[in-house]
KEVOBA-692935 format. One record per residue: residue in one letter; x, y, z of N, C-alpha, C in turn. Coordinates in steps of 0.2 Angstrom, whole numbers, padded with zeros to 4 digits, always signed. Example, Ala and Ser with C-alpha at 12.3 -4.5 7.8 and 13.67 -1.06 7.14 Angstrom:
<drentors>
A+0066-0028+0039+0062-0022+0039+0066-0016+0039/S+0064-0011+0035+0068-0005+0036+0064+0000+0039/
</drentors>
This chain:
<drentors>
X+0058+0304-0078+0057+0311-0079+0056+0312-0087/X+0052+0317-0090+0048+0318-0097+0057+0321-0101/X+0058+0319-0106+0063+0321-0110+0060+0326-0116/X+0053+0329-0112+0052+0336-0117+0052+0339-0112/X+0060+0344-0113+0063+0349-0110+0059+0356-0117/X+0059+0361-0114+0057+0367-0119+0063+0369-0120/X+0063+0376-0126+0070+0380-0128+0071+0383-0121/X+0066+0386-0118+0069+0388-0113+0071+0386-0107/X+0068+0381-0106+0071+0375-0101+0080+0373-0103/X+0080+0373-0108+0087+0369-0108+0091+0375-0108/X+0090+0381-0112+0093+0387-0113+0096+0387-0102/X+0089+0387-0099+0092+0389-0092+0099+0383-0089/X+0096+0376-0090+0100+0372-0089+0107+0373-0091/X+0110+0377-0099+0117+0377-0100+0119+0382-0097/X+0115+0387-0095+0121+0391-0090+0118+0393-0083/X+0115+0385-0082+0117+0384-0076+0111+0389-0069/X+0108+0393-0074+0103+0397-0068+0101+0393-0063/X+0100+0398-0057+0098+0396-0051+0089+0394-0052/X+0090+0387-0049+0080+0385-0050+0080+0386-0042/X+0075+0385-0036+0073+0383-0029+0070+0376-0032/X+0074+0373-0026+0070+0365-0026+0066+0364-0021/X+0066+0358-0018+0064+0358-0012+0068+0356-0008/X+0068+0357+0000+0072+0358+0004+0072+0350+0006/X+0079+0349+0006+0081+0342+0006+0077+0338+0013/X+0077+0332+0017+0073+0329+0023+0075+0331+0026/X+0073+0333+0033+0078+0335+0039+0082+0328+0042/X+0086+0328+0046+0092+0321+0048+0086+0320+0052/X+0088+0311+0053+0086+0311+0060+0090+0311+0066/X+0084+0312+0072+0089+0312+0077+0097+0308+0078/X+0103+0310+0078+0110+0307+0079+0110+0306+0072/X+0110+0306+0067+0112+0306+0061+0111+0312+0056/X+0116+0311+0053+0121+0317+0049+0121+0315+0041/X+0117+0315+0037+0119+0315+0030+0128+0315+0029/X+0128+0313+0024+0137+0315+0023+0135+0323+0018/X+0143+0325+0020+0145+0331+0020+0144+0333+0011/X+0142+0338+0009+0141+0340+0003+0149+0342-0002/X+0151+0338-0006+0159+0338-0007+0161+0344-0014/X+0164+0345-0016+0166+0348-0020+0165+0350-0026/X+0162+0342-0028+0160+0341-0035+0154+0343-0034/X+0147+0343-0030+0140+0346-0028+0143+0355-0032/X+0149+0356-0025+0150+0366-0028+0150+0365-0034/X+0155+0361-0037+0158+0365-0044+0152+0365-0048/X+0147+0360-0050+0143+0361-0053+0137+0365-0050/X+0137+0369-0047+0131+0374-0043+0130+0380-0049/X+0126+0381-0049+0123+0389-0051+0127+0397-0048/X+0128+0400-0053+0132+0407-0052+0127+0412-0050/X+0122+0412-0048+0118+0417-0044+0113+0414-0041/X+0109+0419-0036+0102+0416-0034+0097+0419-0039/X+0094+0416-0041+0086+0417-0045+0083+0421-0041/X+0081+0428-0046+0075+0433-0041+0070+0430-0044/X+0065+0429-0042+0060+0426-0046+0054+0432-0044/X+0052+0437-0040+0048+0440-0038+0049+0449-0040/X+0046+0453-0042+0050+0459-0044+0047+0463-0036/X+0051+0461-0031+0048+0465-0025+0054+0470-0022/X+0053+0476-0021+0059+0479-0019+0062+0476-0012/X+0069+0479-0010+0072+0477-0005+0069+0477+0001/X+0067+0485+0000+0067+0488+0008+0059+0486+0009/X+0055+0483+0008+0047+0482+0008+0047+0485+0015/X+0042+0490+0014+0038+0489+0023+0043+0493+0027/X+0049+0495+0023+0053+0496+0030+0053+0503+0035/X+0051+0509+0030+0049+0515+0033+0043+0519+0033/X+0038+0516+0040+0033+0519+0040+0031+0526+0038/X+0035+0529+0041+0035+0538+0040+0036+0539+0033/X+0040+0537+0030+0041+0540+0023+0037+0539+0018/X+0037+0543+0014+0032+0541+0006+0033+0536+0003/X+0040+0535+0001+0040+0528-0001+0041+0523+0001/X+0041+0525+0009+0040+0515+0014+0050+0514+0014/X+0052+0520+0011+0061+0517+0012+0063+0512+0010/X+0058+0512+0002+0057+0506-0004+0065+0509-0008/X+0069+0505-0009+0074+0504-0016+0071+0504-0021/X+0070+0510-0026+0065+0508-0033+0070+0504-0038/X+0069+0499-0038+0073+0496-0044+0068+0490-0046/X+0070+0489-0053+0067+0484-0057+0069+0478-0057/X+0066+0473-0057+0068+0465-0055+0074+0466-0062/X+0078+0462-0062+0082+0459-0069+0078+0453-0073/X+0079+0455-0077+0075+0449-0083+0077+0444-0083/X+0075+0441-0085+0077+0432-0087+0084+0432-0089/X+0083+0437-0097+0089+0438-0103+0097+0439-0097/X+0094+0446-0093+0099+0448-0091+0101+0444-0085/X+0098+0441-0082+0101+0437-0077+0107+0430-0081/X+0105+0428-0085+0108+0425-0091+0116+0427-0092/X+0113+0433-0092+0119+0439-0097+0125+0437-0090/X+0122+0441-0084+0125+0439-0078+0129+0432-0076/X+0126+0428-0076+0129+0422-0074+0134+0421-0080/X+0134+0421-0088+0139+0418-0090+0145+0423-0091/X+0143+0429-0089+0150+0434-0087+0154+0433-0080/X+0147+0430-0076+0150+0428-0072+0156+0423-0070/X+0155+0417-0073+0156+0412-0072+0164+0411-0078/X+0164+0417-0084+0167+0420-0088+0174+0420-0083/X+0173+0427-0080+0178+0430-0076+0180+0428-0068/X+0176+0424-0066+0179+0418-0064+0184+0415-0063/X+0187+0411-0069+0192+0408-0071+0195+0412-0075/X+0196+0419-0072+0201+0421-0077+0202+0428-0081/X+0194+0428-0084+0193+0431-0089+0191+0439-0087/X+0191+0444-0093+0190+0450-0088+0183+0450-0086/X+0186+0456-0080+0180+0457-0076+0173+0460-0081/X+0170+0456-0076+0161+0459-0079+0159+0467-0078/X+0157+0470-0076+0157+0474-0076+0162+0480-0077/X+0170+0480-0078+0174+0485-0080+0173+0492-0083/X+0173+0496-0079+0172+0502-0087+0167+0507-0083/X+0161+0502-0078+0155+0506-0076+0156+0506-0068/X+0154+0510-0065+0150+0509-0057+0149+0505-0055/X+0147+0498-0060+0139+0493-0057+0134+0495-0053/X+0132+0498-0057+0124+0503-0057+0119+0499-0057/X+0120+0491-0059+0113+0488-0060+0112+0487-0050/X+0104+0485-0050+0104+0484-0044+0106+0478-0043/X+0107+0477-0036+0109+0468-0033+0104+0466-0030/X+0102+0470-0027+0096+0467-0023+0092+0462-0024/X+0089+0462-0032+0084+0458-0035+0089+0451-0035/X+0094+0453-0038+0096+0447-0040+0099+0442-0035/X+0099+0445-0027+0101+0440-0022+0096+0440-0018/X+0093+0441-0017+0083+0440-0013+0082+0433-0015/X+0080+0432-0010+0076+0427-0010+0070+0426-0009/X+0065+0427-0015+0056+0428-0015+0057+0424-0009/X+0049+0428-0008+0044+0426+0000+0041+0420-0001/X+0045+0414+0001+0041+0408+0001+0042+0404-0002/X+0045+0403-0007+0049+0400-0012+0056+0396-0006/X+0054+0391-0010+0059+0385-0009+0068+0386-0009/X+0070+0384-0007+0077+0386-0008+0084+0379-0008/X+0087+0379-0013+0092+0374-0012+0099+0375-0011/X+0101+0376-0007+0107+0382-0007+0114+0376-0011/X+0113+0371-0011+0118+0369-0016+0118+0370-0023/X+0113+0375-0024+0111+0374-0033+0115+0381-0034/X+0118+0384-0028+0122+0392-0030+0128+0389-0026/X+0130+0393-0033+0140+0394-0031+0141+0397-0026/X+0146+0398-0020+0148+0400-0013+0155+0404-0019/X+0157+0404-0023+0162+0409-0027+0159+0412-0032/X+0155+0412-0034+0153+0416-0039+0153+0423-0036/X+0153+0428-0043+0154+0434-0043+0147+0438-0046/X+0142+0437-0044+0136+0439-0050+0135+0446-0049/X+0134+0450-0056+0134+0455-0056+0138+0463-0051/X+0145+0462-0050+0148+0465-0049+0155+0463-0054/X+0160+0467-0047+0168+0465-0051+0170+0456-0050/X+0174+0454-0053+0175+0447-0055+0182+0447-0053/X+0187+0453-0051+0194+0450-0049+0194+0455-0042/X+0201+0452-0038+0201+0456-0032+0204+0463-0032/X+0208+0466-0036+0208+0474-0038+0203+0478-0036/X+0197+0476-0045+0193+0480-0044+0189+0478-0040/X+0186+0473-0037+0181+0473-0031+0184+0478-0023/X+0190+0478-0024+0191+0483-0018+0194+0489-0018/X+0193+0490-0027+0194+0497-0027+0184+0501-0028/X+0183+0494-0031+0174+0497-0029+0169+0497-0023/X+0172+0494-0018+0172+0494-0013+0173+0502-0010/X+0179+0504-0010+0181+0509-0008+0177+0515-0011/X+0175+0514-0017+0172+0520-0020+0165+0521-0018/X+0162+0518-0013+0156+0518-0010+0155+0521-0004/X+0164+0520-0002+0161+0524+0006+0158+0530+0006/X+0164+0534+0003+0161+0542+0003+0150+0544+0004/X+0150+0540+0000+0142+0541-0001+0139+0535+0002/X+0141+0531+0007+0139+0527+0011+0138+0533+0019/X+0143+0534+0020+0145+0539+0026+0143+0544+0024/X+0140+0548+0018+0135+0553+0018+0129+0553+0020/X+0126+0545+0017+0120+0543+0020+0118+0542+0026/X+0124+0540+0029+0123+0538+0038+0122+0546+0041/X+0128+0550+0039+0125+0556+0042+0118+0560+0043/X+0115+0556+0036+0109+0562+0034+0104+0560+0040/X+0105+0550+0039+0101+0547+0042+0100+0550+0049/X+0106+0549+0052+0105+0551+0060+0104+0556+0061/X+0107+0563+0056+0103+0570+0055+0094+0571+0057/X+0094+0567+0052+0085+0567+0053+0083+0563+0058/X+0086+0559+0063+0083+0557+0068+0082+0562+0073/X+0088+0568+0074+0087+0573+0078+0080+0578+0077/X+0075+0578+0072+0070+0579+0071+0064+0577+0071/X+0067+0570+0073+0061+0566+0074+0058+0559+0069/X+0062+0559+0065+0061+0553+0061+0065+0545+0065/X+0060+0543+0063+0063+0536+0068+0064+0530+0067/X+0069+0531+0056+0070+0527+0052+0077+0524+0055/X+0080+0519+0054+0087+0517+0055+0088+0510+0053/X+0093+0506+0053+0095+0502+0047+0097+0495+0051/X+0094+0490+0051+0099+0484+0054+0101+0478+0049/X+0105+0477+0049+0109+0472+0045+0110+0465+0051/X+0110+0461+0048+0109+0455+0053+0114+0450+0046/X+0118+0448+0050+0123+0443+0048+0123+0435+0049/X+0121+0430+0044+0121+0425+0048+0127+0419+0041/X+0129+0415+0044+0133+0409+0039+0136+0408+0044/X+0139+0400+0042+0144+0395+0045+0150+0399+0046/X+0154+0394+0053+0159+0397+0055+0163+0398+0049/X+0166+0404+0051+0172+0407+0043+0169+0409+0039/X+0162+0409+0039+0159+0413+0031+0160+0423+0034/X+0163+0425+0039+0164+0432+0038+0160+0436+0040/X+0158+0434+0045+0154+0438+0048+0159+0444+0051/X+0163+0442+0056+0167+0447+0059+0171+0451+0052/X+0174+0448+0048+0176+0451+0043+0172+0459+0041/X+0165+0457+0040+0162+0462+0037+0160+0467+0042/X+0161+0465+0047+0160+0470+0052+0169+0476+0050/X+0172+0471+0051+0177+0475+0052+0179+0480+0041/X+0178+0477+0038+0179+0478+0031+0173+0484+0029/X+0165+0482+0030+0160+0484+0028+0157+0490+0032/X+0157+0490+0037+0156+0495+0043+0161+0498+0044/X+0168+0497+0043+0173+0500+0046+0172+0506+0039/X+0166+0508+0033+0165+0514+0030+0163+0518+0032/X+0158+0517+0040+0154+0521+0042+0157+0527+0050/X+0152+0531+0050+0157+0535+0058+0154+0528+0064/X+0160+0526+0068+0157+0520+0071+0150+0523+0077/X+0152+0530+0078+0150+0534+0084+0141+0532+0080/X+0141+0532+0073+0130+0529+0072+0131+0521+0072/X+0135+0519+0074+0133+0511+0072+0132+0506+0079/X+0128+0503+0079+0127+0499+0086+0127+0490+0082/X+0132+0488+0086+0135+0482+0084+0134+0477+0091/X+0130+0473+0088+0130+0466+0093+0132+0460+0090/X+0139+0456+0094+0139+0448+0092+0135+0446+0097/X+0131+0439+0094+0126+0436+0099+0129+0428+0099/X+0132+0427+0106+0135+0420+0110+0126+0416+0111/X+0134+0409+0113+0125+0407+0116+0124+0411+0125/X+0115+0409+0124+0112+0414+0129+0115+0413+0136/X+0115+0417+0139+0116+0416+0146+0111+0414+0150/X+0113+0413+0157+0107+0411+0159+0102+0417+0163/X+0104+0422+0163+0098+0428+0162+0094+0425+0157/X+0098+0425+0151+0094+0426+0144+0091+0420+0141/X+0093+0414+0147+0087+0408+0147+0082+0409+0149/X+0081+0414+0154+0075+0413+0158+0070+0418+0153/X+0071+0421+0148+0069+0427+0145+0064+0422+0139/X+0060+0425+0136+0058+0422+0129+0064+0424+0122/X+0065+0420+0118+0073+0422+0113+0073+0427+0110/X+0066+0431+0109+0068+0435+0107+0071+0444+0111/X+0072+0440+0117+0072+0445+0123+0079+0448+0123/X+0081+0445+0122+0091+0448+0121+0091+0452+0115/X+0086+0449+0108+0086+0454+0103+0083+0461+0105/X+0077+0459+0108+0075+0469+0108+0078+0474+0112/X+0083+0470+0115+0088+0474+0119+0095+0478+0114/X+0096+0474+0110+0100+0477+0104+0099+0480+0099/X+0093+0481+0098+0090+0485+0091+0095+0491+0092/X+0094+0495+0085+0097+0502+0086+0093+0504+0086/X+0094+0512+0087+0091+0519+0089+0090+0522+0084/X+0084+0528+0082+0082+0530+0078+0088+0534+0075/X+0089+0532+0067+0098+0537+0066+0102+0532+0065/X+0103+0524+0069+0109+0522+0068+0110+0516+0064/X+0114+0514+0062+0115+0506+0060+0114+0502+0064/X+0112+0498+0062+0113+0492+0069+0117+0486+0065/X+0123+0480+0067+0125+0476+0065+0124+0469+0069/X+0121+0467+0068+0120+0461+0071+0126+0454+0068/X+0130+0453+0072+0134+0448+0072+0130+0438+0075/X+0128+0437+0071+0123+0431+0073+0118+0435+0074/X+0109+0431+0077+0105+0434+0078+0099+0430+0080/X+0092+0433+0081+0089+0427+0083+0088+0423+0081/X+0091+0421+0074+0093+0415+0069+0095+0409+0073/X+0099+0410+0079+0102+0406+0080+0098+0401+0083/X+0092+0404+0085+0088+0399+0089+0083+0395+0084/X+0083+0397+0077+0080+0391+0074+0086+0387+0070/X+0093+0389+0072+0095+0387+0068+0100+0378+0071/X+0106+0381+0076+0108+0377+0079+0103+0374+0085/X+0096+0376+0087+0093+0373+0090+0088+0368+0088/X+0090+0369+0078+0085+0363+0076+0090+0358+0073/X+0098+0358+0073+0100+0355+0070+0101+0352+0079/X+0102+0352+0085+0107+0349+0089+0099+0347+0094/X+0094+0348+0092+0086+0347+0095+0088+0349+0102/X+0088+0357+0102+0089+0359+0110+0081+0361+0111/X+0077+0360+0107+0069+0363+0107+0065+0359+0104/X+0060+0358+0106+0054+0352+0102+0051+0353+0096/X+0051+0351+0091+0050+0354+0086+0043+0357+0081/X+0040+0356+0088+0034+0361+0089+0035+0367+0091/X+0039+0366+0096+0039+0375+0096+0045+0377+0092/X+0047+0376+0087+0053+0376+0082+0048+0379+0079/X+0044+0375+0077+0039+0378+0070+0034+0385+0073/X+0033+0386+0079+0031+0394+0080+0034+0397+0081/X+0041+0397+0081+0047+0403+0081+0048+0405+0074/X+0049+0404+0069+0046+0405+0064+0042+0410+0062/X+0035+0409+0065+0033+0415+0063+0030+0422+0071/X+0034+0417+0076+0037+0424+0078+0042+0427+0076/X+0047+0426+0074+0051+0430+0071+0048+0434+0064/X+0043+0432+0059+0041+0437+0054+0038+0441+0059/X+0032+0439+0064+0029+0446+0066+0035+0450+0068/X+0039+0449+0075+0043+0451+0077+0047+0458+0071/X+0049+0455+0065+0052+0458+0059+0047+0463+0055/X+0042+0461+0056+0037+0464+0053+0033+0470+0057/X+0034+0470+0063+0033+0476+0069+0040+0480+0069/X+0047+0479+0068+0052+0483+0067+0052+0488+0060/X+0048+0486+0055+0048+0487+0048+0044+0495+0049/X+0039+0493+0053+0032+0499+0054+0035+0504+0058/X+0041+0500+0063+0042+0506+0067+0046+0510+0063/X+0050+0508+0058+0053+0512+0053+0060+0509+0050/X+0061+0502+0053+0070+0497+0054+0068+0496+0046/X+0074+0497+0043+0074+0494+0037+0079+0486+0039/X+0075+0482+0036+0082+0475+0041+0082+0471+0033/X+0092+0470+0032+0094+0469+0030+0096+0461+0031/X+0094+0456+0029+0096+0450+0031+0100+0445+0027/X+0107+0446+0029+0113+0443+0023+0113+0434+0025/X+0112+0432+0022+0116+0425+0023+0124+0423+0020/X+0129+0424+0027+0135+0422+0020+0136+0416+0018/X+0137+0415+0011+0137+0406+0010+0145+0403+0006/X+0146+0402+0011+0155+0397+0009+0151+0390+0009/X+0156+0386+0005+0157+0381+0001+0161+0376+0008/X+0161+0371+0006+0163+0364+0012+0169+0364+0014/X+0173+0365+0006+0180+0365+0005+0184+0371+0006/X+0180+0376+0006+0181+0382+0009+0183+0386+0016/X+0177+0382+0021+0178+0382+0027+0184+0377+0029/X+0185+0372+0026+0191+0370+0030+0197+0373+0027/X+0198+0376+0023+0203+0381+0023+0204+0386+0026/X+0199+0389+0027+0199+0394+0032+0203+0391+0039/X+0200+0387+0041+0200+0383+0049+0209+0383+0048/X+0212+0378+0043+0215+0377+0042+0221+0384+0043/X+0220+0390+0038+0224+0395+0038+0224+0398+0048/X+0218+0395+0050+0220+0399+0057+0223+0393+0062/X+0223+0388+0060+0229+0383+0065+0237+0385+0064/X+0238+0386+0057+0245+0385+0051+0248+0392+0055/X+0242+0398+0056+0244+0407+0058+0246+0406+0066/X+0251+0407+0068+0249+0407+0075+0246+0414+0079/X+0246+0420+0074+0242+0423+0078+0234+0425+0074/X+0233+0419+0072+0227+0419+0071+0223+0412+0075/X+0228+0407+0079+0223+0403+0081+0220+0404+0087/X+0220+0410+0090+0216+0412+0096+0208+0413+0094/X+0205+0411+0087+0201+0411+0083+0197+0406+0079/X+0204+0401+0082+0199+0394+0083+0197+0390+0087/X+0191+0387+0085+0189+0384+0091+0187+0377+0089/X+0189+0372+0092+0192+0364+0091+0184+0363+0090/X+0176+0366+0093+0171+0365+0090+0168+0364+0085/X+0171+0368+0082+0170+0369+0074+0173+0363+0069/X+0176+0361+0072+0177+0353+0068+0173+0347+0069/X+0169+0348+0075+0162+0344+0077+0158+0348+0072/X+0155+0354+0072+0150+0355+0069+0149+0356+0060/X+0157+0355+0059+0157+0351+0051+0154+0346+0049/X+0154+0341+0055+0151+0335+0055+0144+0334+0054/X+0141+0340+0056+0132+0340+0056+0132+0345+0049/X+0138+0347+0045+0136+0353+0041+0129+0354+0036/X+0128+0347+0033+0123+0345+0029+0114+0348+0034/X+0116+0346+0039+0111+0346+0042+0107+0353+0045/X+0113+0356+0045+0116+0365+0046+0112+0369+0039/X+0115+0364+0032+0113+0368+0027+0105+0368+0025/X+0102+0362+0027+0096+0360+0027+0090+0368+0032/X+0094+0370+0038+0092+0370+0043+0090+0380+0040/X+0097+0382+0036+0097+0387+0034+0092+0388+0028/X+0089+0383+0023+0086+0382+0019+0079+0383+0021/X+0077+0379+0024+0070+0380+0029+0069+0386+0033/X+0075+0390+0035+0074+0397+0039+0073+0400+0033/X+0077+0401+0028+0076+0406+0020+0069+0405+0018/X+0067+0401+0019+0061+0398+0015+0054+0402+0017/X+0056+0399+0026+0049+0402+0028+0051+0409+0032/X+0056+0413+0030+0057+0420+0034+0060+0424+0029/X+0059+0422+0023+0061+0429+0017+0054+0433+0017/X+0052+0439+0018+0046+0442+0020+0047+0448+0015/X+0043+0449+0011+0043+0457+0010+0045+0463+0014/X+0043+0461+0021+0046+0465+0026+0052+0465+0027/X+0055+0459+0028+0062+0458+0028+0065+0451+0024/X+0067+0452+0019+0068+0449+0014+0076+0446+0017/X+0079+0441+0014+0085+0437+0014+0089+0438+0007/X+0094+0440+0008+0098+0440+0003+0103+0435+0005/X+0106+0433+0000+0111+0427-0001+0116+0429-0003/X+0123+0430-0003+0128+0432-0002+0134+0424-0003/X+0137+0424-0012+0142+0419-0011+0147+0423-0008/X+0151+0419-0003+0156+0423+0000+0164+0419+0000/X+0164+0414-0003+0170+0412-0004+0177+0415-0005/X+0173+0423-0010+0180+0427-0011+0178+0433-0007/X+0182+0433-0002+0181+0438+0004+0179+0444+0000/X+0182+0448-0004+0183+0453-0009+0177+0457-0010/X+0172+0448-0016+0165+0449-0016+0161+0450-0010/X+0160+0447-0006+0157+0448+0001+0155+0456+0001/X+0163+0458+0002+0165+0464+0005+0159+0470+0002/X+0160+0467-0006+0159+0473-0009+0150+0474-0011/X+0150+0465-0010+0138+0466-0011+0136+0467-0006/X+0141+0466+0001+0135+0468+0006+0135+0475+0007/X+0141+0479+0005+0142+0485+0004+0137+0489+0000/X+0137+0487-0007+0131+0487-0014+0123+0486-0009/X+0125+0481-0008+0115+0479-0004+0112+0486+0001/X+0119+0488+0007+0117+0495+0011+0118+0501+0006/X+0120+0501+0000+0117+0507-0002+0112+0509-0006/X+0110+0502-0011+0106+0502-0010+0099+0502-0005/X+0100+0502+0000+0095+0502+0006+0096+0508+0009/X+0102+0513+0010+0100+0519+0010+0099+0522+0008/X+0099+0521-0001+0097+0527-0005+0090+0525-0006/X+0087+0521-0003+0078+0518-0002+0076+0524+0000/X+0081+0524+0008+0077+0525+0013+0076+0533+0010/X+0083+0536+0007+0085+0544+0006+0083+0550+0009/X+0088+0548+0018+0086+0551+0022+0089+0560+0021/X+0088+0564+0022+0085+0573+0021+0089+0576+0028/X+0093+0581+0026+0096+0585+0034+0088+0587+0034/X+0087+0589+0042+0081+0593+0044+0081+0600+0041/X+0076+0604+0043+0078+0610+0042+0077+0613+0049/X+0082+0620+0050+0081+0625+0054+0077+0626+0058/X+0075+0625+0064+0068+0629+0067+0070+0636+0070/X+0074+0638+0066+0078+0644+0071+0077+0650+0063/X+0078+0656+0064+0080+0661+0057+0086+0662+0057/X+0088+0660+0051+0099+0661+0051+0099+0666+0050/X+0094+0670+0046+0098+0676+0045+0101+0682+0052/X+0093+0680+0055+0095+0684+0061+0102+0681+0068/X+0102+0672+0066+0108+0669+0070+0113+0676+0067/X+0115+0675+0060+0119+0674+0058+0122+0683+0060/X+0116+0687+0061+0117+0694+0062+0121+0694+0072/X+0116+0691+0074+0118+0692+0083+0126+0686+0083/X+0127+0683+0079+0133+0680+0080+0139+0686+0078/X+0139+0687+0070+0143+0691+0069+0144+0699+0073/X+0138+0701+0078+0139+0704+0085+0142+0703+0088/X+0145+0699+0090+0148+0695+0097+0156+0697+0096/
</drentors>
């Protein structure tokens, strides 16, 4: 390798910014790389690299004027900089990074994953706190201060469906076991009225839904004009444990793929803003989890003695997520990355990413087709 590094190259190197590498080899069949161990996290990167100034919501709401585009400005070089070493500051200790304000900056940019770019998921910390709160206080007292105007938003949304707009929101959840997917359902959604939100966890297929093409159990869960929709797993799962465990020929691996961007990119037009989270924990982190639901007894109805086998393939899991980021972050529907190690943070970016994505959409009560004055005459008759 050349030892003429630039100022700016080394500058990135000390603190650590997030570069895209290339996505490690795939295993071969019956082998497992060894497990990615601890010393790999501690030295990872404190945020993902936006490298693209493209908004969040691209494409997602045909009807509107602004497409139910988030206008926000990519983060600079300087300030992602700024970011990562307050990050990484308040971390271990130090006070929180943002204290004092809202955190008003967007997030969006800063955990996207540009379209088509490479991806290393070991090069970003699964604990890192980029650009929000850094201790668990204020992340769940900033948490809470979003509901109100989370739950205004869902209102308006669904409001205007009554009139015909045929905007609504899907959030799709994907990470290894223990990264929180149920959490955030129950954490994240529990700000919204549940009576708008349509929630699916997705098992493996049944055999109806073998007989189906994969995408066929999802069209059946989409939401309705007006509502949330939460996807717990999704049709991820068919390029994901189906390329690590070769339950499909890896030709037709590779055109699921881009059925899934048309597929994503026909929901966009119809008006689906889709919000695609990756949770990412750390090696050491999931067997802690595993661990706290053996030690609880009334937490072990929650483990499943599988997930000790599928540790085993982890490396080959992370590869498999790498390759899906890679070739399915779309302007349409873009991939956010999400360190989730500190349940707290989780809680509070995916919370941050949906409002961002609703104040995109900025959905409008309808207006009246009726004359209130005159309701408001024949009522006060009565």
């Amino acid at each position: 390798m050349a030892k003429k590094d630039s100022k700016a190259e080394k500058r990135a190197k000390a603190t650590k910014d997030v570069k895209a590498a290339k996505p490690a080899k795939e295993p071969k069949a019956g082998k497992a790389p060894k497990p990615a161990g601890p010393e790999k996290e501690a030295k990872a990167a404190t945020s993902v690299k936006a490298a693209k100034p493209a908004d969040p919501g691209a494409g997602a709401a045909a009807t509107a004027a602004t497409g139910g585009k988030p206008k926000s400005k990519p983060l600079s070089l300087r300030e992602l900089l700024r970011i990562s070493a307050e990050s990484s500051k308040g971390s271990k200790g130090g006070e929180s990074a943002g204290h004092g304000h809202g955190y008003d900056a967007p997030l969006s940019p800063l955990l996207r994953i540009p379209s088509g770019e490479r991806v290393d998921l070991g090069a970003i910390r699964t604990g890192a706190t980029p650009a929000g709160p850094t201790d668990k206080a204020a992340g769940v007292a900033a948490t809470a201060q979003m509901g109100e105007r989370l739950a205004s938003l869902q209102e308006r949304l669904y409001a205007a469906s009554t009139a015909g707009d045929r905007r609504r929101v899907l959030l799709v959840l994907q990470g290894m076991d223990t990264s929180g997917k149920g959490g955030t359902v129950k954490h994240v959604i529990g700000l919204f009225n549940p009576s708008g939100c349509r929630i699916k966890a997705f098992k493996a297929p049944t055999p109806e839904e073998q007989n189906h093409p994969f995408l066929w159990r999802i069209m059946k869960a989409l939401p309705q004009p007006g509502e949330i929709g939460i996807f717990d797993r999704s049709h991820y799962e068919d390029v994901l444990i189906a390329r690590v465990r070769d339950l499909v020929p890896r030709s037709q691996l590779g055109r699921r793929y881009a059925q899934i961007n048309r597929f994503e990119k026909s929901l966009a037009d119809d008006g689906v803003t889709v919000v695609k989270v990756f949770l990412h924990i750390g090696y050491e982190e999931q067997r802690k989890r595993l661990l706290e639901r053996l030690d609880n007894p009334d937490k072990r109805w929650k483990f499943n003695a599988g997930d000790i086998e599928e540790r085993s393939v982890w490396p080959a899991y992370q590869q498999a997520y790498e390759l899906t980021l890679e070739r399915c972050s779309t302007d349409a529907a873009p991939w956010y990355v999400v360190p989730s190690d500190r349940k707290w943070y989780r809680n509070w970016a995916i919370s941050k990413l949906l409002l961002e994505h609703l104040e995109g959409i900025a959905p409008q009560y309808p207006k009246g087709d009726f004359d209130v004055e005159e309701c408001r005459a024949r009522l006060l008759a009565t």
